[in-house]
C-alpha positions, 0 to 999 in steps of 0.5 A, spaced: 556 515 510 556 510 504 557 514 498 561 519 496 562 523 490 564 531 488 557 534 491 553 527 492 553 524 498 548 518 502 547 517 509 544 512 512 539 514 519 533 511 523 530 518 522 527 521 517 531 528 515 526 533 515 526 535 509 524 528 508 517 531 508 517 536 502 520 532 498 515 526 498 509 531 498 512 533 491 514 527 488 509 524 483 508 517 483 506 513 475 509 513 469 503 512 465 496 511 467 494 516 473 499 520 476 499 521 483 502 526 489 500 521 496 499 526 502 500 525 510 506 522 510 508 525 516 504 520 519 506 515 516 514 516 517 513 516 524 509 509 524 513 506 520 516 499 525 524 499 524 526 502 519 532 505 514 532 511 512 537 512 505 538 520 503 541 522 497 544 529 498 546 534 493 551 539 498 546 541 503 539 539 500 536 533 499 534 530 493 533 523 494 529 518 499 529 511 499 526 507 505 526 499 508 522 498 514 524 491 516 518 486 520 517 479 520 514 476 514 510 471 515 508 465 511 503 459 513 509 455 516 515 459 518 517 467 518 523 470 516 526 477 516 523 482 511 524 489 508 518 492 505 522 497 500 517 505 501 518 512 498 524 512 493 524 519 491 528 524 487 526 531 486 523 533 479 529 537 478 535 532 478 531 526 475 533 521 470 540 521 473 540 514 475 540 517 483 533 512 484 538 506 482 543 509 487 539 509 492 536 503 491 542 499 490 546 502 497 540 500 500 539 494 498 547 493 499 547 496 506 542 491 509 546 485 505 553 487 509 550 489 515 544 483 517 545 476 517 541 472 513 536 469 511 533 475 509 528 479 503 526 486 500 520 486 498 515 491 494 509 493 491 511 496 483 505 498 478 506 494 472 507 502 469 510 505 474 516 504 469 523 507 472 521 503 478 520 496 474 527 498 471 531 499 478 528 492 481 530 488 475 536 492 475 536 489 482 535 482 481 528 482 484 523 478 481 515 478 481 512 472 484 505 474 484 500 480 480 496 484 484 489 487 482 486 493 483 479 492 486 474 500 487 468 499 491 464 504 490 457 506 492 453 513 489 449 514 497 452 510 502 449 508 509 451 505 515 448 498 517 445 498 524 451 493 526 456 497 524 461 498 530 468 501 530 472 495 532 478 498 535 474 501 540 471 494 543 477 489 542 482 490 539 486 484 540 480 480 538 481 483 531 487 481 530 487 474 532 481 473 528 485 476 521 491 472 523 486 466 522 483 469 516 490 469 512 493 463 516 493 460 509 497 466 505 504 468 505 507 475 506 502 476 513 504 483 516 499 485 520 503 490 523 497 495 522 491 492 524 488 496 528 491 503 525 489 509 528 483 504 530 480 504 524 479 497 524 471 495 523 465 490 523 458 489 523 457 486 529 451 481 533 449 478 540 457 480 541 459 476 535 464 479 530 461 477 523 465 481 518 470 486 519 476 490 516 481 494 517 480 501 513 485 508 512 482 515 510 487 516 504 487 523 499 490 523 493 492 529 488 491 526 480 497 529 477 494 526 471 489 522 468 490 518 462 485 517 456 480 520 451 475 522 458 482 524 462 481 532 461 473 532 463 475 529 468 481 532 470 477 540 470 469 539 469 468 533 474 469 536 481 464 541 479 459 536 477 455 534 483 455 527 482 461 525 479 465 529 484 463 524 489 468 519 485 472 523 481 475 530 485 483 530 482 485 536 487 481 532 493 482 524 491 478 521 498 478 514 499 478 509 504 484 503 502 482 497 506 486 489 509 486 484 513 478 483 512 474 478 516 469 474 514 465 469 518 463 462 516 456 463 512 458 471 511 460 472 505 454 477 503 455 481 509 461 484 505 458 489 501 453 491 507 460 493 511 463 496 505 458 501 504 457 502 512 466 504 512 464 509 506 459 513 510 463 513 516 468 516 512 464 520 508 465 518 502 464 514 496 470 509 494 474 504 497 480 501 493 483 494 494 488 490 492 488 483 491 493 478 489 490 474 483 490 467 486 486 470 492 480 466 494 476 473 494 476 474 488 470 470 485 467 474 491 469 481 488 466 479 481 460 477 483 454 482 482 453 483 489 459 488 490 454 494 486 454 496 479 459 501 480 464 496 483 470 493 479 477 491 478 481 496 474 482 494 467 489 494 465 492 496 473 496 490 475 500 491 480 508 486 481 509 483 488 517 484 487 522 480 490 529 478 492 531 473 498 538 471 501 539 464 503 531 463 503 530 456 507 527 451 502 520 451 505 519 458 505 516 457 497 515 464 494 509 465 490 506 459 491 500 462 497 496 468 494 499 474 498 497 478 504 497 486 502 497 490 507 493 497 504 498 501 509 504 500 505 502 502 499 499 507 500 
């Protein structure tokens, strides 16, 4: 136990409670802009490396979760102990009490006085995710890098006739050859290469050509801004072409990382994208991308399809607070590895 007061108290366990479930799938992410519920939590929770688990109780039930997962954060010539900071939620009826800040301020704290330094809690916050922006500032973190939001879309997507399952066929393989792609980059977490063997490639005479690691995703969309966010919300799922990018109760799309490109193979890209999309059945892939990435140019280009694009006005903050930080581990400085199994 590590707080008390009257009919509050918070704990802190290596398990999720079981009501942890319920809460999260009724937890609505985003303050402005799209309004989301995520689903397969389950999963998730049970993936997660070494994680902490925070729970705010009111009597008996649960109204709040915050979670650290703790790995080893690399950068290109050292790595230090990190904690990703996941699933801060109060249930929709006790909110705007302060209770995400408590949650996060425990935690942070708890970490402090129980693991020896150098250590840093990082997340991944949408720039108008406000009240999550608002508890990390509180918190002393601070943004070292912008990540944007990358959608690839194709209206029939075909697989490519290289197009394998890469997991299948040498797992180790993949991870080594993502490991070199992003030698370069700070913040590596590779953790979940590999995930549920969904890392593929397009593959010839036994080499490895391009490949990337992408996660079936459903969303519900609470909520869509904009003149056209009602049309979209209640007359799109029952339009047959526009259903297979915009299906509110049903968001199907793939999330992506750790891309592997060999040298010369940059236009294979696209060709891999589309063929992940119809091994999935369906028609959007989203990326995020930290802005100082070299693959961005590569994104922007005509080649990705004329239905592909950054999200406008979507930025994405990579928040952070280190302790005791070694002075060669410069932060902000490499673009920043993403890992899509975090965010999403």
């Amino acid at each position: 136990m590590l707080y008390r007061n009257a009919d509050l108290t918070l704990l802190v366990s290596a398990h999720a409670d079981e009501q942890a479930i319920a809460l999260l799938q009724q937890t609505t992410y985003g303050t402005e802009g799209i309004r989301y519920q995520q689903t397969g939590q389950e999963a998730k929770l049970n993936r997660l490396n070494n994680p902490f688990f925070f729970h705010l109780y009111q009597h008996q039930t649960l109204i709040g979760l915050y979670c650290l997962d703790q790995r080893a954060v690399g950068f290109p010539d050292a790595s230090i102990s990190g904690y990703y900071g996941r699933y801060l939620a109060v249930h929709q009826n006790v909110q705007g009490r302060g209770y995400g800040q408590l949650l996060k301020t425990t935690a942070v704290n708890y970490v402090n006085q129980h693991v020896s330094t150098p250590h840093l809690f990082y997340s991944y916050i949408e720039s108008r995710n406000t009240r999550s922006m608002a508890a990390s500032i509180k918190e002393n973190f601070t943004s070292i890098a912008r990540l944007k939001t990358f959608m690839f879309r194709r209206f029939s997507p075909h697989k490519d006739t290289r197009f394998i399952q890469a997991s299948l066929t040498d797992s180790s393989r993949n991870l080594q050859l993502v490991q070199r792609q992003y030698t370069d980059y700070g913040f590596q977490n590779f953790l979940n290469i590999n995930y549920k063997n969904n890392y593929f490639a397009l593959e010839e005479d036994g080499h490895l050509l391009v490949g990337v690691q992408a996660n079936l995703i459903i969303w519900k969309l609470v909520h869509i801004p904009g003149k056209f966010g009602s049309f979209i919300h209640y007359v799109a799922p029952f339009l047959p072409g526009l259903r297979r990018f915009f299906n509110p109760a049903r968001q199907s799309f793939v999330a992506l990382e750790g891309v592997y490109i060999a040298e010369g193979q940059t236009q294979l890209l696209p060709v891999l994208l589309e063929s992940v999309l119809a091994h999935f059945d369906v028609y959007t892939a989203m990326w995020q991308i930290d802005e100082k990435d070299p693959l961005i140019n590569l994104l922007n280009s005509p080649k990705m399809g004329r239905f592909s694009q950054f999200q406008p006005g979507v930025t994405t903050h990579l928040m952070v607070k280190d302790l005791d930080r070694p002075s060669h581990i410069q932060l902000g400085k490499e673009p920043a590895y993403v890992s899509c199994f975090d965010y999403s």
